[in-house]
C-alpha positions in Angstrom: 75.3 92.4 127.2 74.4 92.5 123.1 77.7 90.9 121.3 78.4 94.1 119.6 79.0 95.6 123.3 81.0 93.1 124.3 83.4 93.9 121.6 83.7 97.2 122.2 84.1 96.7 126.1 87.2 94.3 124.9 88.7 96.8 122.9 92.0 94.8 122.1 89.6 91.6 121.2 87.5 94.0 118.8 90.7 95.1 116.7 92.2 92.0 116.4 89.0 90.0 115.3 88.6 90.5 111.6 92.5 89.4 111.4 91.1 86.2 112.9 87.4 85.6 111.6 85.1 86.0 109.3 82.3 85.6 111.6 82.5 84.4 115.3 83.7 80.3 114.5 81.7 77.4 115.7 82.6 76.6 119.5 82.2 73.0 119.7 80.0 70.9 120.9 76.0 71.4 121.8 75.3 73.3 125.2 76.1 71.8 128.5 75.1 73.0 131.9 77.6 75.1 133.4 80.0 73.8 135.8 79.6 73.9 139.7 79.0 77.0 141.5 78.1 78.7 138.5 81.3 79.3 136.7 82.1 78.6 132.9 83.6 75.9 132.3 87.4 76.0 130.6 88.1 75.8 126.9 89.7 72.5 125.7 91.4 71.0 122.6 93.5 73.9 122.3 95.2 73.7 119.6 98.5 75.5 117.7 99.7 76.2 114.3 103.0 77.3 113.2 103.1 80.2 110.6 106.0 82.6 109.9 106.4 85.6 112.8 103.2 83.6 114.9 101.5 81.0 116.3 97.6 80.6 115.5 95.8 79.2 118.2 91.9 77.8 117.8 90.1 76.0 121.0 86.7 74.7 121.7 84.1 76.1 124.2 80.7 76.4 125.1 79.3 80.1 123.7 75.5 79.7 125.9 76.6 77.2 129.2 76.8 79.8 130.5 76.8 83.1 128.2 80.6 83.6 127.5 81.3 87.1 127.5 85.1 86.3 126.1 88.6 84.0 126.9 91.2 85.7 128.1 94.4 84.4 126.5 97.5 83.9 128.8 100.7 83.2 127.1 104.7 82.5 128.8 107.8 81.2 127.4 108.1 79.2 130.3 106.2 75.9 130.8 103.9 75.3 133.8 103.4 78.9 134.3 100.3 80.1 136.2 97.4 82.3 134.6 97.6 86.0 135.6 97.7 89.5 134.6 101.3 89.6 133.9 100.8 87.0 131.2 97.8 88.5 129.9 97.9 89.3 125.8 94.7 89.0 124.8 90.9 89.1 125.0 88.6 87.8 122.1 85.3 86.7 121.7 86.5 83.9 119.0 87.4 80.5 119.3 90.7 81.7 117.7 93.8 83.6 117.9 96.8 84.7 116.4 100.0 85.5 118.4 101.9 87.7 116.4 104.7 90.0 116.1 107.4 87.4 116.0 109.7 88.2 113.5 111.6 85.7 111.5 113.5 83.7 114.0 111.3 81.0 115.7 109.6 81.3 119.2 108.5 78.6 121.5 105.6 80.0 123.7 102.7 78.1 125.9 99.3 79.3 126.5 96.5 78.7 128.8 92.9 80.5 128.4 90.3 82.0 131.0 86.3 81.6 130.0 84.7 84.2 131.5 80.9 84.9 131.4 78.4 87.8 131.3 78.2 88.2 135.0 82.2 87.8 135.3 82.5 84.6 136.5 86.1 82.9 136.0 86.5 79.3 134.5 89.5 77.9 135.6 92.4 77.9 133.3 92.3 75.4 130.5 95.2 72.7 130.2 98.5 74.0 129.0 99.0 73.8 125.3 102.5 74.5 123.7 103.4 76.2 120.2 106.0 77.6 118.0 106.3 80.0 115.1 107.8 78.9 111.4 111.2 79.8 111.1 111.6 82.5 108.2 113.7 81.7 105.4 114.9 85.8 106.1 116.3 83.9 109.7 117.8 80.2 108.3 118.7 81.3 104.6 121.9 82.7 103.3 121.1 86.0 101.5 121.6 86.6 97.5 120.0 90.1 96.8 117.8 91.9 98.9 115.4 95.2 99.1 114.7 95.9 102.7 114.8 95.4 106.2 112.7 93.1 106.7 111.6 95.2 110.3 107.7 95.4 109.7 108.4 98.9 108.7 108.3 100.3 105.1 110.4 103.6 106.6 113.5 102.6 104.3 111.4 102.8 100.9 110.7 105.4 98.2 107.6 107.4 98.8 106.8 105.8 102.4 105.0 106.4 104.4 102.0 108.3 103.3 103.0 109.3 99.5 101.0 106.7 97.6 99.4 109.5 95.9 102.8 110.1 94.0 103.0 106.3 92.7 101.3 107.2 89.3 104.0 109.5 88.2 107.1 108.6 90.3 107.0 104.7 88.7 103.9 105.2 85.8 105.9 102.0 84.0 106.4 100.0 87.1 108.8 99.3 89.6 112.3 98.5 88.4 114.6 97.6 90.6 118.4 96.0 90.3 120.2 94.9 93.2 123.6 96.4 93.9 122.8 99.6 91.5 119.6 100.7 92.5 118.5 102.7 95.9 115.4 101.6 97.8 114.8 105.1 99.4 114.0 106.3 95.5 113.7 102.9 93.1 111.4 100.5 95.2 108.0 101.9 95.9 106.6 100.6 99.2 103.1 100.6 98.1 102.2 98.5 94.7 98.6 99.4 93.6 95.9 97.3 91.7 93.5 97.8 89.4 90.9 98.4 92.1 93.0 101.1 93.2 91.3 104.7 91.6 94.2 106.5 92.9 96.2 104.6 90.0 93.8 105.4 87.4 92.5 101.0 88.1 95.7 99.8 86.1 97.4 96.8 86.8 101.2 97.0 88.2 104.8 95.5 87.7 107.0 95.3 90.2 110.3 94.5 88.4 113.5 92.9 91.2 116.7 92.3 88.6 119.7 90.2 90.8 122.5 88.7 89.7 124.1 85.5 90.2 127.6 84.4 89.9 126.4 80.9 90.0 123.0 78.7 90.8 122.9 77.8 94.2 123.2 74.3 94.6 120.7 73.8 97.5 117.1 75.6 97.1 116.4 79.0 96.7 113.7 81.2 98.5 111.7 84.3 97.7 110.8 85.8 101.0 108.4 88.8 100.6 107.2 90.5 103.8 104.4 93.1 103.6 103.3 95.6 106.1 99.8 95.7 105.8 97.3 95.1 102.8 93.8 96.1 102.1 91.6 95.0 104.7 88.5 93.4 102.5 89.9 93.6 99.1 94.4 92.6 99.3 94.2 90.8 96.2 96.7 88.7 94.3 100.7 88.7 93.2 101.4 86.8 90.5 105.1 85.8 90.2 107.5 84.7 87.6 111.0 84.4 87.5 113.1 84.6 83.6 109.8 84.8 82.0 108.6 81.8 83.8 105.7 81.4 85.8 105.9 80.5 89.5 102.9 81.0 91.4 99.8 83.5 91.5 99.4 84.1 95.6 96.1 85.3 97.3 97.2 88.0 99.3 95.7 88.0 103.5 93.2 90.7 104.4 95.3 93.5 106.4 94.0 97.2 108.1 94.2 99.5 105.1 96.2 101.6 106.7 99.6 100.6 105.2 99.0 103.2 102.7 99.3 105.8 105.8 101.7 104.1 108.4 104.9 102.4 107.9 106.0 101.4 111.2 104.2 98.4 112.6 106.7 97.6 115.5 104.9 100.9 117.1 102.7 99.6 120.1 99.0 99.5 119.4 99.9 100.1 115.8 96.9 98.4 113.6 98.9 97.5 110.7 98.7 93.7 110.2 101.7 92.0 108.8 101.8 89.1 106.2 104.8 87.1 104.8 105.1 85.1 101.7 107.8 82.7 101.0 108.2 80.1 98.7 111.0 78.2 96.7 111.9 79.1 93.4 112.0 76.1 90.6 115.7 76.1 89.9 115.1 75.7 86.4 114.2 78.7 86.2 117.9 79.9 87.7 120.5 81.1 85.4 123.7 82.5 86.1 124.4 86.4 85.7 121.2 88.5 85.5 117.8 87.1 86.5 114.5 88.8 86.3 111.9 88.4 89.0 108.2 89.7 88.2 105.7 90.6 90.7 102.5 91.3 88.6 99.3 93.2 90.4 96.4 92.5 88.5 93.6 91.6 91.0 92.2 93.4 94.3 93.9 96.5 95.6 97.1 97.9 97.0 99.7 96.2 99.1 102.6 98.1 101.3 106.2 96.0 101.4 108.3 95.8 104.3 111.1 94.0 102.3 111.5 91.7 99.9 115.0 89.1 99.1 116.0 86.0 97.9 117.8 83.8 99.9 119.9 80.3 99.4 118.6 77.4 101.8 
């Protein structure tokens, strides 16, 4: 079977590739005859990586010894468990995967994978390898002022779900949001255009989040900003600054482009593709009573929030 059939036949493997891959990733090691009997041998060096609501996993097989049609991913919270369709999650064709749909709170999970070939054949299951998810500062931190639910759903903001068409006359000078006066269902857009974006006439954007402080916390503070879904080939860049002073310009992740549409990506089989940023903000930049935090659009196209706070750690 061609590669571009196999993909389809996976169906779950196809949708969740581009999240994972550019292109199908290296898998290892030259060729080596297949194990006894015929079947594939097992993918090894599995390997984890903790990022906030899921667990990347990347292994190393054999793509040609013999032709691997795709691994079959098998994931428990339990360890020792044993490989079977009731731990199934996922089929790929890549040496890679990401586990997601965590939330905020951290998850301790295990995983085992299946090789199986073009004529079916079964690998026995690979050693067990164990992982966890980043806790999110939205889980650990105290919150200050927040806009949000921070649900992987964009239901609670103005314009959502579908009404992006509206942005360029509902907020033509930006977002501009205070915490504790303002309402999210009509003063925080979910979507934030870029000048890529020909619905927004290709302007850049401000996203304006005004919060006050009755003091500077005394430990760190985090800005946690949780998006929905971005543009799948084109998400951009936010640049930040807090009192006028810059704190960092972030390269957004590809998404689905279909954040613009959908708001709800709890919904099973939804195609929406999460992303979190979170970062500490330079306390210098802190000041007691009113503080101004700046979310500047000025590369790549749209992005659609799910929430957005900051938080004392």
């Amino acid at each position: 079977m061609e590669p571009v059939a196999r993909r389809r036949a996976l169906g779950l493997a196809a949708a969740a590739a581009p999240a994972l891959a550019a292109a199908p990733a290296a898998f290892g090691a030259a060729p080596a005859e297949a194990a006894a009997g015929g079947a594939p041998r097992p993918a090894r060096r599995l390997r984890t990586a903790a990022e906030i609501g899921r667990i990347r996993l990347t292994w190393e097989g054999e793509a040609y010894a013999p032709l691997v049609d795709h691994y079959a991913i098998h994931a428990s919270r339990t360890r020792g468990f044993t490989p079977g369709p009731g731990n199934l999650i996922a089929k790929t064709v890549y040496a890679s995967f990401s586990h997601s749909g965590m939330g905020g709170r951290r998850q301790d999970w295990h995983y085992r994978l299946v090789t199986v070939d073009a004529a079916g054949n079964r690998s026995r299951p690979s050693a067990e390898t164990a992982g966890h998810s980043a806790e999110s500062v939205t889980a650990s931190g105290r919150p200050l002022a927040t806009v949000g639910a921070f649900d992987h759903k964009s239901l609670e903001l103005a314009l959502a779900p579908a009404g992006y068409a509206q942005y360029k006359t509902r907020f033509a000078g930006g977002v501009d949001y205070t915490h504790g006066e303002s309402d999210p269902s009509a003063d925080w857009s979910y979507i934030q255009p870029g000048p890529a974006d020909a619905w927004n006439d290709r302007k850049a954007t401000r996203a304006t989040f005004r919060f006050p402080l009755d003091a500077v916390p005394a430990g760190e503070t985090w800005l946690a900003i949780w998006l929905i879904d971005t543009h799948a080939s084109n998400p951009g860049s936010v640049v930040l600054a807090l009192n006028g002073a810059p704190v960092r310009e972030v390269e957004l992740e590809n998404g689905a482009t279909r954040g613009s549409l959908e708001g709800d990506a709890t919904v099973p089989g939804s195609a929406l593709v999460p992303s979190y940023v979170e970062l500490r903000l330079p306390a210098s930049a802190l000041k007691t009573g009113e503080n101004v935090l700046t979310i500047d659009k000025r590369t790549g196209s749209w992005h659609a929030y799910d929430a957005l706070g900051v938080f004392a750690r």
